[in-house]
Residue frames as a rotation matrix with the C-alpha (Angstrom) as fourth column:
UNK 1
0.563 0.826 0.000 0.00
0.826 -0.563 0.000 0.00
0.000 0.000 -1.000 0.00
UNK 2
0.064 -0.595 0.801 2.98
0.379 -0.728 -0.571 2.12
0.923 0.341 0.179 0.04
UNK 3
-0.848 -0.516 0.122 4.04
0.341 -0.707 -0.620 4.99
0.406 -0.485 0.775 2.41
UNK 4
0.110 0.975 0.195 0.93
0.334 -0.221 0.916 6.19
0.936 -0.036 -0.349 4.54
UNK 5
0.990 -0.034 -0.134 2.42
0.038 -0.865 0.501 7.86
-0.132 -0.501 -0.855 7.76
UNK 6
-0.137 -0.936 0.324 5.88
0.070 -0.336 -0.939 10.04
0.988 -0.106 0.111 8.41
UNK 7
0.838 -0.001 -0.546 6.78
0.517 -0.318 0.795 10.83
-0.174 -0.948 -0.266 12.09
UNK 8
0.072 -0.719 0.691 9.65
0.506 -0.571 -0.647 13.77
0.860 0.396 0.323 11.81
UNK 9
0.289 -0.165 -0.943 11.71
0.935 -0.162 0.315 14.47
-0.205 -0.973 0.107 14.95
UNK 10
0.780 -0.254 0.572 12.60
0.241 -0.722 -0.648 18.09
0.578 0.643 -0.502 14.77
UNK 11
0.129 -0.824 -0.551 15.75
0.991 0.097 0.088 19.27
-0.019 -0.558 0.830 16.09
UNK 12
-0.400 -0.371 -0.838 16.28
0.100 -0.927 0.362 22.53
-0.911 0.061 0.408 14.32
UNK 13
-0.980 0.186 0.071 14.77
-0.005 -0.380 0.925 24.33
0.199 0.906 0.374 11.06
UNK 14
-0.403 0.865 -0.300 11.56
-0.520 -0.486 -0.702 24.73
-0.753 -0.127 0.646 10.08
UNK 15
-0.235 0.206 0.950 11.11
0.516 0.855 -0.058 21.35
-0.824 0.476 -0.308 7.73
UNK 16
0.177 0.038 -0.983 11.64
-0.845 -0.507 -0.172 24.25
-0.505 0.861 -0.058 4.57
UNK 17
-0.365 -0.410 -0.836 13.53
-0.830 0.551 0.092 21.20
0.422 0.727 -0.542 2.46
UNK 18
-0.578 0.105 0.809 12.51
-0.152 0.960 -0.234 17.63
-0.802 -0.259 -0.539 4.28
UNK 19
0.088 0.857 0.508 9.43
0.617 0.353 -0.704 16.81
-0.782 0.375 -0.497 2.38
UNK 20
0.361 0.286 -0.888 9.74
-0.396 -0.815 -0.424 19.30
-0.845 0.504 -0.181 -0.79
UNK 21
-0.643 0.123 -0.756 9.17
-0.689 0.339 0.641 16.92
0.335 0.933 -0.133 -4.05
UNK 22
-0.029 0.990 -0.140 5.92
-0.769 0.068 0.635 14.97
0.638 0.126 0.759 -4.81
UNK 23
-0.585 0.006 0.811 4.74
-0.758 0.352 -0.549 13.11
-0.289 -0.936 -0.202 -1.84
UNK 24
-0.985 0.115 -0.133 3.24
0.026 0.843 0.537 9.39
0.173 0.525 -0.833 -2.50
UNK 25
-0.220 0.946 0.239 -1.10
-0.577 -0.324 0.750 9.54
0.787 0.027 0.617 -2.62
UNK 26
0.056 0.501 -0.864 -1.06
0.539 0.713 0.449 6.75
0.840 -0.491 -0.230 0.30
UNK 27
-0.543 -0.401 -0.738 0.45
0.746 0.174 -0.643 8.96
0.386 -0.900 0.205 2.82
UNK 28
0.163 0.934 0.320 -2.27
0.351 -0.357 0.866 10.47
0.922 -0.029 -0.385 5.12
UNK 29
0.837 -0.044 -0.545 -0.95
0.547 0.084 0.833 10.59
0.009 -0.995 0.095 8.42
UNK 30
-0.027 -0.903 0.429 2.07
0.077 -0.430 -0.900 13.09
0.997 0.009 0.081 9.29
UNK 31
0.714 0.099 -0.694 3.40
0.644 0.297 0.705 13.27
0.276 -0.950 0.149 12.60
UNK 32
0.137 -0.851 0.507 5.64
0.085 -0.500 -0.862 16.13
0.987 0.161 0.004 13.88
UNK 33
0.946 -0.168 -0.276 7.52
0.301 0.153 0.941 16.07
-0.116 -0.974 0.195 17.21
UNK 34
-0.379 -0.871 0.313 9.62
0.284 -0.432 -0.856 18.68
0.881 -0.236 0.411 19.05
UNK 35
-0.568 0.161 -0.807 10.25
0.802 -0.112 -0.587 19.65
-0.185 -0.981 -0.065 22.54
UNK 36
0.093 0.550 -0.830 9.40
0.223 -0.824 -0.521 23.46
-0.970 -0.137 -0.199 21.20
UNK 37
0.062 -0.151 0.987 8.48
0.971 0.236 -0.025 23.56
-0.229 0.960 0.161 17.56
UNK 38
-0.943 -0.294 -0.157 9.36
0.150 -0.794 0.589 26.35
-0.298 0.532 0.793 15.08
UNK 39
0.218 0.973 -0.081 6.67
-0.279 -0.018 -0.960 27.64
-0.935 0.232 0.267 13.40
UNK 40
-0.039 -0.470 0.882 6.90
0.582 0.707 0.403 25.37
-0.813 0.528 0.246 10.12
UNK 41
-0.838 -0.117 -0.532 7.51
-0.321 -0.682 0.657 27.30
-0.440 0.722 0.534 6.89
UNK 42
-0.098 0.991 -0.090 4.34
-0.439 -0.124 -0.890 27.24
-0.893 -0.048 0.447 4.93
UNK 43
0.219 0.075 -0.973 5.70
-0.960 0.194 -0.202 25.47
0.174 0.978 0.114 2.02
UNK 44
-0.476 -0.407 0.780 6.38
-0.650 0.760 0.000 22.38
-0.593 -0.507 -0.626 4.48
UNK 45
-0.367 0.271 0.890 3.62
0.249 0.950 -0.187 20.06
-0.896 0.153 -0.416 3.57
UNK 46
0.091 0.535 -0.840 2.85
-0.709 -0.558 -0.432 21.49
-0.699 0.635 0.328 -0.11
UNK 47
-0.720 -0.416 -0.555 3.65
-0.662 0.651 0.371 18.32
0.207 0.634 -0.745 -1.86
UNK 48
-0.390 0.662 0.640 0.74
-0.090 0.664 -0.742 16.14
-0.916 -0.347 -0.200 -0.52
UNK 49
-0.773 0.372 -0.514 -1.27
-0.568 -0.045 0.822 14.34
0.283 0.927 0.246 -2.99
UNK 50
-0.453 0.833 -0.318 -3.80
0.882 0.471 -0.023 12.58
0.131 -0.290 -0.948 -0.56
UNK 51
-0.222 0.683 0.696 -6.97
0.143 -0.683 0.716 14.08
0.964 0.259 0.054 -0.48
UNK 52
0.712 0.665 -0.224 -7.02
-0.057 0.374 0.926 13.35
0.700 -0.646 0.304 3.33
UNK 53
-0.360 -0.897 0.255 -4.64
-0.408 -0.095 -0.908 14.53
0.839 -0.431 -0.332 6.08
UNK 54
0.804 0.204 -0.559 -4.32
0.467 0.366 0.805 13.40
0.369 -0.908 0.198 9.63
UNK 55
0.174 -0.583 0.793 -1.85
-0.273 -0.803 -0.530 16.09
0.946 -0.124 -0.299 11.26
UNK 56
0.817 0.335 -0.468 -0.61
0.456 0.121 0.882 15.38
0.353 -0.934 -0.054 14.81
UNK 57
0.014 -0.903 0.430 2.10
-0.254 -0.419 -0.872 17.57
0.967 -0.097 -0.235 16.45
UNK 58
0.522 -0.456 -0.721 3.68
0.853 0.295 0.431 16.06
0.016 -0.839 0.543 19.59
UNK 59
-0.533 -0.743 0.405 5.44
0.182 -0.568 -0.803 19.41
0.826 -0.354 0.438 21.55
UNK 60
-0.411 0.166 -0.896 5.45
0.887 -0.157 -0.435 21.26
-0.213 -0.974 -0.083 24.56
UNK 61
0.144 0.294 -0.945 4.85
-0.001 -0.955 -0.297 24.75
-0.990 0.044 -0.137 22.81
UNK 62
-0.403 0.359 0.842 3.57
0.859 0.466 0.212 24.61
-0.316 0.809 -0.496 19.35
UNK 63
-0.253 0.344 -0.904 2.29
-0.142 -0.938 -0.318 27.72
-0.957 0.048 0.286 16.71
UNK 64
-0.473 -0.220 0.853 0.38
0.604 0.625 0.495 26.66
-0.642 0.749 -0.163 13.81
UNK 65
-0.269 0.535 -0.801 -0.25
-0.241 -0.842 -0.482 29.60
-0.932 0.063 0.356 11.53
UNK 66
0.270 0.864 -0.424 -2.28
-0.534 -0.232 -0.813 29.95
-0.801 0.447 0.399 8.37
UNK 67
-0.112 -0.622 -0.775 0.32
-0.993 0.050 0.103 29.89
-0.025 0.781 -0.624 5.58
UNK 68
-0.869 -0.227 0.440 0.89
-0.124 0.960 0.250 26.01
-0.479 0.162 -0.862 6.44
UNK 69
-0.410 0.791 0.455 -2.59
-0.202 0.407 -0.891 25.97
-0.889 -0.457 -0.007 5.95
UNK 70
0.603 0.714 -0.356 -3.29
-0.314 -0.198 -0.929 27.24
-0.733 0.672 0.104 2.34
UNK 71
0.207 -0.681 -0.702 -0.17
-0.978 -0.163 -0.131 25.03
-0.025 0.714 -0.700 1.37
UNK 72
-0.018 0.328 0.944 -1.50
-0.591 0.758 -0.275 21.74
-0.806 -0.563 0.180 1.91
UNK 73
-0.961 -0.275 -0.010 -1.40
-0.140 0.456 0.879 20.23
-0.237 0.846 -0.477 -1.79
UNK 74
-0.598 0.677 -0.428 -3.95
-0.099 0.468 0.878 18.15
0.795 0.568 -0.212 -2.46
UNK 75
-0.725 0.449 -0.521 -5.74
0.674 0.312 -0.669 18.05
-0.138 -0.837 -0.530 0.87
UNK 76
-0.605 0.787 0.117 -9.36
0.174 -0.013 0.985 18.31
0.777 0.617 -0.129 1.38
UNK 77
0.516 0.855 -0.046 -9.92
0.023 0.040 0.999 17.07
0.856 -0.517 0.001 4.24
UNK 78
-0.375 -0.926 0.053 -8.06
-0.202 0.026 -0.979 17.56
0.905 -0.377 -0.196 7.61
UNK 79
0.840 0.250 -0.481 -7.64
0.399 0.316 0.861 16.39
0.368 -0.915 0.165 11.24
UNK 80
-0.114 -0.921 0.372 -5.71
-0.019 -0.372 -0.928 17.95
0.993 -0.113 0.025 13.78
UNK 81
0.858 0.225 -0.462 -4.51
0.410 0.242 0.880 16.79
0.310 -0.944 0.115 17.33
UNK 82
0.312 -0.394 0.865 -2.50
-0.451 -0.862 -0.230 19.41
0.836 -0.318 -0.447 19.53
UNK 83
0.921 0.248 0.299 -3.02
-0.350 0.196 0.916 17.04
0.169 -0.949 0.268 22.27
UNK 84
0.666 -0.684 -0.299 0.40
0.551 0.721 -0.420 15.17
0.503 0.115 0.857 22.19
UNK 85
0.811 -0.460 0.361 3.32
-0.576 -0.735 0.358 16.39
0.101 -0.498 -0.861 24.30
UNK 86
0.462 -0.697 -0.549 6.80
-0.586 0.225 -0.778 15.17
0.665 0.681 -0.305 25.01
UNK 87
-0.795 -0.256 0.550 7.22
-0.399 -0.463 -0.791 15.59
0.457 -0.849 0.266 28.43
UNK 88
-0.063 0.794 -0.605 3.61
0.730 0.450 0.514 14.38
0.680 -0.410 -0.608 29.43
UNK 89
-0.932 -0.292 -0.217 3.58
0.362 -0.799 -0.479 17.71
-0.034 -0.525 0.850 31.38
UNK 90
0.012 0.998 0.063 0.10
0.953 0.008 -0.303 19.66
-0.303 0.064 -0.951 31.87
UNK 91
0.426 0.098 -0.899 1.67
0.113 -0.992 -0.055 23.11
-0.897 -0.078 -0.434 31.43
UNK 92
-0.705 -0.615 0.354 2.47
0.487 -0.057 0.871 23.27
-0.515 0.787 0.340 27.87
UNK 93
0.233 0.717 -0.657 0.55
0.102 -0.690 -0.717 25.79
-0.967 0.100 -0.234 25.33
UNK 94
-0.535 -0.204 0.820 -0.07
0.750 0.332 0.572 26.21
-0.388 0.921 -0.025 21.87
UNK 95
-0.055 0.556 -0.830 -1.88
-0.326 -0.795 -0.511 28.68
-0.944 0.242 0.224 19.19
UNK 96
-0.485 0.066 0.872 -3.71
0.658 0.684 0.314 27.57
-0.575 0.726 -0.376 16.23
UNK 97
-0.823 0.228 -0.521 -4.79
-0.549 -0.559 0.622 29.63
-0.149 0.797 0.585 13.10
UNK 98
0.612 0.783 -0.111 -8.26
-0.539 0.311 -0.783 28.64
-0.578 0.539 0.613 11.19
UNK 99
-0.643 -0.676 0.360 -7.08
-0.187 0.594 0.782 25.87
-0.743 0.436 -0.509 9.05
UNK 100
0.272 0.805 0.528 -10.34
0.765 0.152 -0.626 26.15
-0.584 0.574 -0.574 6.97
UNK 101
-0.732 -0.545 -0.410 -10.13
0.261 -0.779 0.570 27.49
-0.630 0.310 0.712 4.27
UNK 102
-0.361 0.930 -0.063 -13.89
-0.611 -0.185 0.770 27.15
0.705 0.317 0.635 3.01
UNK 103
-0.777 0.070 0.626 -16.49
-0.530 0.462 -0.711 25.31
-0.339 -0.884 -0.322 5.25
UNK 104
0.589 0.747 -0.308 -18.14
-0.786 0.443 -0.431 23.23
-0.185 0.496 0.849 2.93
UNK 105
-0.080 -0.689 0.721 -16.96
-0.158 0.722 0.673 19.46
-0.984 -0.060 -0.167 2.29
UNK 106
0.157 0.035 0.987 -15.65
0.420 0.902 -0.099 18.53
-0.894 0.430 0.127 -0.84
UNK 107
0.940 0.162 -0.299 -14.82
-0.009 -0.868 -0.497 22.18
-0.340 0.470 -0.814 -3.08
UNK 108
0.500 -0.858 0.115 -11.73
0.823 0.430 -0.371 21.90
0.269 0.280 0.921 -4.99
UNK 109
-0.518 -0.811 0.271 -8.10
0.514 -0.549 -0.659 23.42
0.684 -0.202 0.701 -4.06
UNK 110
0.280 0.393 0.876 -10.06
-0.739 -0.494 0.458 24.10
0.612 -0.776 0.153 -0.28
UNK 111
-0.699 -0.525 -0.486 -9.74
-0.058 0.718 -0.693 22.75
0.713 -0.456 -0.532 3.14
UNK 112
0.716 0.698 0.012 -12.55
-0.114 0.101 0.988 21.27
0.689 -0.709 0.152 5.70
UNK 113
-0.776 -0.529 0.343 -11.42
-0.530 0.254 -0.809 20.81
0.340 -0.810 -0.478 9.24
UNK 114
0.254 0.697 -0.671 -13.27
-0.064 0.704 0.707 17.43
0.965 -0.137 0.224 9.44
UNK 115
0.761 -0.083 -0.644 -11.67
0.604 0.453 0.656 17.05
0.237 -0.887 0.395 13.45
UNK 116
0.211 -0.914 0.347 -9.92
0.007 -0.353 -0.935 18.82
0.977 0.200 -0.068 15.90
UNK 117
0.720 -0.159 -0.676 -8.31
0.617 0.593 0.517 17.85
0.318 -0.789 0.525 19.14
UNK 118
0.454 -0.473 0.755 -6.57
-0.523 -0.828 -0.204 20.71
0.721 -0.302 -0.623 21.37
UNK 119
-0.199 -0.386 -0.901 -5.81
0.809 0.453 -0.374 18.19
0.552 -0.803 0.222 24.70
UNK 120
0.714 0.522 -0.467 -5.39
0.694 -0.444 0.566 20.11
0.088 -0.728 -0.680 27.52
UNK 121
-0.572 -0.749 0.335 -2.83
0.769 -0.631 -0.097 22.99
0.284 0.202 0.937 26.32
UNK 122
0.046 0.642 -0.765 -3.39
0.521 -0.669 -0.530 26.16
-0.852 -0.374 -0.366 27.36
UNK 123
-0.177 0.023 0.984 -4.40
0.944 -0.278 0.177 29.10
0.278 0.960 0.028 24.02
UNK 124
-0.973 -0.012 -0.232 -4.44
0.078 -0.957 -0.279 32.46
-0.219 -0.289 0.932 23.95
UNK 125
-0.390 0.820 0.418 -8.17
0.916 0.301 0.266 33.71
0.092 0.486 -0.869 23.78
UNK 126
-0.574 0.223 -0.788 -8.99
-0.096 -0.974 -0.206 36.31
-0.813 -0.042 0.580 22.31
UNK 127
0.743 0.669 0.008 -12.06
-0.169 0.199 -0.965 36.54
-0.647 0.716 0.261 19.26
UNK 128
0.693 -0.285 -0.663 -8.93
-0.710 -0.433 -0.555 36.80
-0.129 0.855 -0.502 17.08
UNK 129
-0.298 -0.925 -0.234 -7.37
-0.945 0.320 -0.060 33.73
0.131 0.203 -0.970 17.90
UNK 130
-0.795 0.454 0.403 -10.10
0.237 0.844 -0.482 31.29
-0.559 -0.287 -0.778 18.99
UNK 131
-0.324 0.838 -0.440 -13.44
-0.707 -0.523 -0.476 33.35
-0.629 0.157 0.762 17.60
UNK 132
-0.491 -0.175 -0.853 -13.00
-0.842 0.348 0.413 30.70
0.224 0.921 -0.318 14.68
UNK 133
-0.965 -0.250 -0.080 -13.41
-0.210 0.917 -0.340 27.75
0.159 -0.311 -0.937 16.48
UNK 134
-0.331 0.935 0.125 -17.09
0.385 0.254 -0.887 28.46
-0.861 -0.246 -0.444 17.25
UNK 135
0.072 0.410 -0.909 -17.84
-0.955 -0.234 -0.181 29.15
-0.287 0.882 0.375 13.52
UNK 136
-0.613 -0.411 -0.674 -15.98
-0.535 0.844 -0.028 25.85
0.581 0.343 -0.738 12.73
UNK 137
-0.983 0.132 0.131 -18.40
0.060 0.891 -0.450 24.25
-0.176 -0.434 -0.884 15.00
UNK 138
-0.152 0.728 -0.668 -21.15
-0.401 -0.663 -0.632 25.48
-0.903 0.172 0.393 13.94
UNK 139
0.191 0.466 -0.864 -20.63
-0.970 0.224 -0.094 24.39
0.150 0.856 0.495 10.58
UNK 140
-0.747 -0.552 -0.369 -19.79
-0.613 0.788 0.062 21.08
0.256 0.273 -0.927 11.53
UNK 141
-0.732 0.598 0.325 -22.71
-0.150 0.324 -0.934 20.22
-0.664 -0.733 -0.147 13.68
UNK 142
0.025 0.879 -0.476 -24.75
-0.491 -0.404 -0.772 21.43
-0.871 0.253 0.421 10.92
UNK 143
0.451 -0.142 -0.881 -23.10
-0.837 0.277 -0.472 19.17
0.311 0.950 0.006 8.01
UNK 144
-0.561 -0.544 -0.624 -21.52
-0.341 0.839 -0.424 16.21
0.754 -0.025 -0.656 9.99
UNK 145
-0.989 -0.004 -0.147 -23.54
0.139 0.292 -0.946 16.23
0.047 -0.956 -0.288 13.64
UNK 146
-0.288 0.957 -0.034 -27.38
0.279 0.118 0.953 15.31
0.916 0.265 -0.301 13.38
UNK 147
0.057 0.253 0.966 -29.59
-0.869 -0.464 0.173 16.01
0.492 -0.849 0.194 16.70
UNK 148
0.960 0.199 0.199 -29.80
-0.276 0.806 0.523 12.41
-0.056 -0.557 0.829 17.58
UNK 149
0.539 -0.704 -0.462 -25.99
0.139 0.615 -0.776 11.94
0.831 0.354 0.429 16.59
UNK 150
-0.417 -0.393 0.819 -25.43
-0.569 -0.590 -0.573 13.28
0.708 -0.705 0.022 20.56
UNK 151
0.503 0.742 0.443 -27.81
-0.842 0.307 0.443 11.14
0.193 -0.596 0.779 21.81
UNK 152
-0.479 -0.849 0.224 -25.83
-0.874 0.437 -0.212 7.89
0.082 -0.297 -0.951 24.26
UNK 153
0.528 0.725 0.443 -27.25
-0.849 0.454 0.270 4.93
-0.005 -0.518 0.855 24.21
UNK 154
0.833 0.029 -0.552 -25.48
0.096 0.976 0.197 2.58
0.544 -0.217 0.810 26.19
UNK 155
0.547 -0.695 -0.467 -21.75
0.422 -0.253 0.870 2.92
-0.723 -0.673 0.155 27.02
UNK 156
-0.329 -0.651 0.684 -20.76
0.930 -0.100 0.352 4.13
-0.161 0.753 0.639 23.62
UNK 157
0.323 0.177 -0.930 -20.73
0.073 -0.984 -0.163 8.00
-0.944 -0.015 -0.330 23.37
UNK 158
0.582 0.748 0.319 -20.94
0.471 0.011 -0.882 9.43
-0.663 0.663 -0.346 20.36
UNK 159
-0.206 -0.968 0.141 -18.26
0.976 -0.214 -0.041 10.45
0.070 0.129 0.989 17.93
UNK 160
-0.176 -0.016 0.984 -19.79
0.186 -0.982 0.018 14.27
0.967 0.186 0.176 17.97
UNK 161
0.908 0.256 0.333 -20.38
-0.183 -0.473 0.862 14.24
0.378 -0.843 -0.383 21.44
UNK 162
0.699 -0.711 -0.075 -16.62
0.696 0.651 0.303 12.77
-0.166 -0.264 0.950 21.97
UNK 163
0.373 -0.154 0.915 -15.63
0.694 -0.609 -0.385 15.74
0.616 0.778 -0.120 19.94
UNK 164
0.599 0.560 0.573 -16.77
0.132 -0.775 0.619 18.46
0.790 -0.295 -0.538 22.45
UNK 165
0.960 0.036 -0.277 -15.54
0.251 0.329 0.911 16.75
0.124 -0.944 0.307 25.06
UNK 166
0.216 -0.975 -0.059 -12.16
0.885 0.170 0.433 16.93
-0.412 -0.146 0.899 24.13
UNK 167
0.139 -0.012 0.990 -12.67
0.292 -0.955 -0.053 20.48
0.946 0.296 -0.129 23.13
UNK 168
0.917 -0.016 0.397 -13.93
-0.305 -0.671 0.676 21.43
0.256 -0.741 -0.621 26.75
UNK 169
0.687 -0.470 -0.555 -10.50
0.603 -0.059 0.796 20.31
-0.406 -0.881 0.243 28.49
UNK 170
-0.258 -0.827 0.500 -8.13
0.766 -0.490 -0.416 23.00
0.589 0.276 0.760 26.55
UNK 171
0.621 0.384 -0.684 -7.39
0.680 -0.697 0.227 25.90
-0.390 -0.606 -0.694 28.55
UNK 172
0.837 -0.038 0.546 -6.64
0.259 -0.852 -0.455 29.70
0.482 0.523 -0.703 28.06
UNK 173
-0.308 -0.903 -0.299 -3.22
0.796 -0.073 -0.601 30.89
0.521 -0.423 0.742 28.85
UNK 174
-0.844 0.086 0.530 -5.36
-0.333 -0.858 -0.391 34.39
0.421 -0.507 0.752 30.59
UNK 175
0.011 0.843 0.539 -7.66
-0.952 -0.156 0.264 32.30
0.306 -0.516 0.800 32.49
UNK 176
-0.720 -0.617 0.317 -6.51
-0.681 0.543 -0.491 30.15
0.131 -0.570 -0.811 34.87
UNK 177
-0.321 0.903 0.285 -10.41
-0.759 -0.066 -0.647 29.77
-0.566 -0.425 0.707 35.92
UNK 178
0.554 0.820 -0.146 -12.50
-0.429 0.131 -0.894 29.05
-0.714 0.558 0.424 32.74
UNK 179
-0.238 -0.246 0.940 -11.65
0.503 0.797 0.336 26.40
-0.831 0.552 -0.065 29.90
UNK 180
-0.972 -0.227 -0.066 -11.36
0.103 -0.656 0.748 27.59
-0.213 0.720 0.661 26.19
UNK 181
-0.499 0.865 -0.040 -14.77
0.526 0.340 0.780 26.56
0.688 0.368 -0.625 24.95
UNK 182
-0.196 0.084 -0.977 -16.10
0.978 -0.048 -0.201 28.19
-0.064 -0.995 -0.073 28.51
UNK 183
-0.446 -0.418 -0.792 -14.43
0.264 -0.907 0.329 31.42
-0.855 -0.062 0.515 27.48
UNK 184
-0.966 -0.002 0.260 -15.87
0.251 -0.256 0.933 31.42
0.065 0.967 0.248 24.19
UNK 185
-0.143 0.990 -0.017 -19.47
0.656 0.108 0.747 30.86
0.741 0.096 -0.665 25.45
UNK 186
0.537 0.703 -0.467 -19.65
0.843 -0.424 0.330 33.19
0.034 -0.571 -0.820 28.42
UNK 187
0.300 -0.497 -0.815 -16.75
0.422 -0.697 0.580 35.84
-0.856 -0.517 0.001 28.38
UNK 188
-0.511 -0.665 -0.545 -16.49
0.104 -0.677 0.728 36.43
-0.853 0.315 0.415 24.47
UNK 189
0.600 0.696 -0.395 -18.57
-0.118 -0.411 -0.904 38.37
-0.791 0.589 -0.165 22.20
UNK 190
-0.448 -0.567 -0.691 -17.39
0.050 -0.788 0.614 37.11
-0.893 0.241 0.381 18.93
UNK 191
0.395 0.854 0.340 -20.45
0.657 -0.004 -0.754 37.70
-0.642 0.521 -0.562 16.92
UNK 192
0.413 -0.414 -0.811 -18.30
-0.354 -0.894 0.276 40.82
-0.839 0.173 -0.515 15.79
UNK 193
-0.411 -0.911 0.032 -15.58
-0.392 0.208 0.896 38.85
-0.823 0.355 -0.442 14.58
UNK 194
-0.746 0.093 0.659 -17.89
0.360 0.890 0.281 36.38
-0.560 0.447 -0.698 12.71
UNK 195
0.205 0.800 -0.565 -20.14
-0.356 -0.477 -0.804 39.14
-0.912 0.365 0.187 10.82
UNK 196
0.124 0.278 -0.953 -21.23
-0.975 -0.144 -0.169 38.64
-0.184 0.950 0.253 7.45
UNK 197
-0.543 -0.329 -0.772 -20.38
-0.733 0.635 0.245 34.88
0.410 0.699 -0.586 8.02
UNK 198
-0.429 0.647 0.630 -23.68
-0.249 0.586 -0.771 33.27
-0.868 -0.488 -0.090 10.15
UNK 199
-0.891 0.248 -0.380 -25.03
-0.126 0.670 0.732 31.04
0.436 0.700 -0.566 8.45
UNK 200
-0.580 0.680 -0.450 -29.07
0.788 0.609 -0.095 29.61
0.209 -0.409 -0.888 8.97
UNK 201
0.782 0.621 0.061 -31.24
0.476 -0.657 0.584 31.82
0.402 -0.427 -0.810 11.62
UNK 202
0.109 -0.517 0.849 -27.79
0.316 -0.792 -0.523 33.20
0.942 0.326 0.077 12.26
UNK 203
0.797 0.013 0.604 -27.79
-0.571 -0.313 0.759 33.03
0.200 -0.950 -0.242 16.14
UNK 204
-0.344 -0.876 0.338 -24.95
-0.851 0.138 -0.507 31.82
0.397 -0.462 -0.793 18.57
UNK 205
0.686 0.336 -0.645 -25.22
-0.094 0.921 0.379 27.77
0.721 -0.200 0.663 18.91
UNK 206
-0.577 -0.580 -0.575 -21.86
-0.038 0.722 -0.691 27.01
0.816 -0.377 -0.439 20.99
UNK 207
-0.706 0.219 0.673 -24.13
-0.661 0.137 -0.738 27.58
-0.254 -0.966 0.048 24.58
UNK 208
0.694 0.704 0.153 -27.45
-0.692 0.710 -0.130 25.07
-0.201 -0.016 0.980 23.23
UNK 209
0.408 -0.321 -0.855 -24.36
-0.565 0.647 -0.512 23.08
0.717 0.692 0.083 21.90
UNK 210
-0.619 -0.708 0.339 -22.18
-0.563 0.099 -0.820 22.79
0.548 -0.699 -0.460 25.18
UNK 211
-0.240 0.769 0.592 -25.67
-0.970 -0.166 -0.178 22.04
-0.039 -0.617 0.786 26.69
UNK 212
0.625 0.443 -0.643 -26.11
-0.703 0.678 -0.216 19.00
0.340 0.587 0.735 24.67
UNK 213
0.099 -0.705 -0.702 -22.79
-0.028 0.704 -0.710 17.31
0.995 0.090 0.050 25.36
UNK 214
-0.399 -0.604 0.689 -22.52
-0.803 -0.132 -0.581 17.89
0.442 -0.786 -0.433 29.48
């Protein structure tokens, strides 16, 4: 079946040259681990040719900004887990850009963020650095997460209520108190941030959403 994950220890750089000629269509799965990563040059992964990433970064302090994002190759679809660490420490912290780059599945030369997994890092939160995240749920709920697809029945919890969950345990590096997801729903207005892009009746779902999943 060929090549289908990479794990890449960093040491130093910024993985400009590792990976920079056509990448084989099996490999789906990248894996990046450093104690404190660089931020990666944005032409790292441009060579993909699966339509389907899996992204996981193993660090203690991590900064994934846009560029990487709109230089994905052939990806469509993405996943991304933050949650990894080196150390196994609890006090490590990260900052993620919007990796969407449309929020519809399936639009050529675009990216969905089919999954994402913070762990329990701490993020800056401010509308401009999280504000996304409760669009991005939003549209997922609304294209991937029926009403009954929350609903438990038995011991098997649901993969959209599994989601959440592992949303609610990231925390904000300015709030010691209140979990990210927390902060978004009771301490930031960013209705601002997200103008001209509500979608539906256009109202604020993450509090009926949080509701659903406690």
């Amino acid at each position: 079946m060929g090549l289908q994950h990479i794990h890449l220890v960093v040491d130093s750089g910024n993985l400009r040259h590792e990976l920079q000629s056509r990448l084989p269509p099996g490999l789906n799965r990248v894996t990046v681990e450093a104690a404190k990563l660089p931020v990666l040059h944005p032409a790292a992964l441009k060579y993909l040719t699966a339509s389907t990433l899996d992204l996981a970064v193993i660090s203690e302090q991590a900064n994934l900004e846009q560029d990487l994002f709109l230089n994905l190759g052939h990806v469509q679809n993405l996943s991304i887990d933050l949650s990894g660490s080196v150390s196994g420490r609890n006090n490590t912290v990260a900052q993620i850009s919007n990796p969407a780059t449309k929020y519809k599945i399936g639009i050529p030369n675009s990216v969905f963020l089919l999954d994402l997994d913070l762990g329990d890092k701490a993020y800056p939160c401010s509308c401009s650095s999280i504000g996304w995240i409760a669009k991005w749920l939003r549209r997922k709920r609304g294209l991937l997460c029926s009403s009954d697809s929350y609903i438990q029945f038995g011991g098997i919890i649901p993969e959209c209520r599994q989601a959440i969950r592992a949303l609610r345990q990231a925390k904000c590096q300015n709030n010691d108190e209140a979990g990210l997801l927390e902060n978004l729903e009771n301490h930031l207005d960013c209705l601002s941030f997200n103008k001209g892009v509500m979608w539906g009746l256009g109202v604020w779902m993450i509090p009926r959403m949080i509701m659903l999943v406690m």
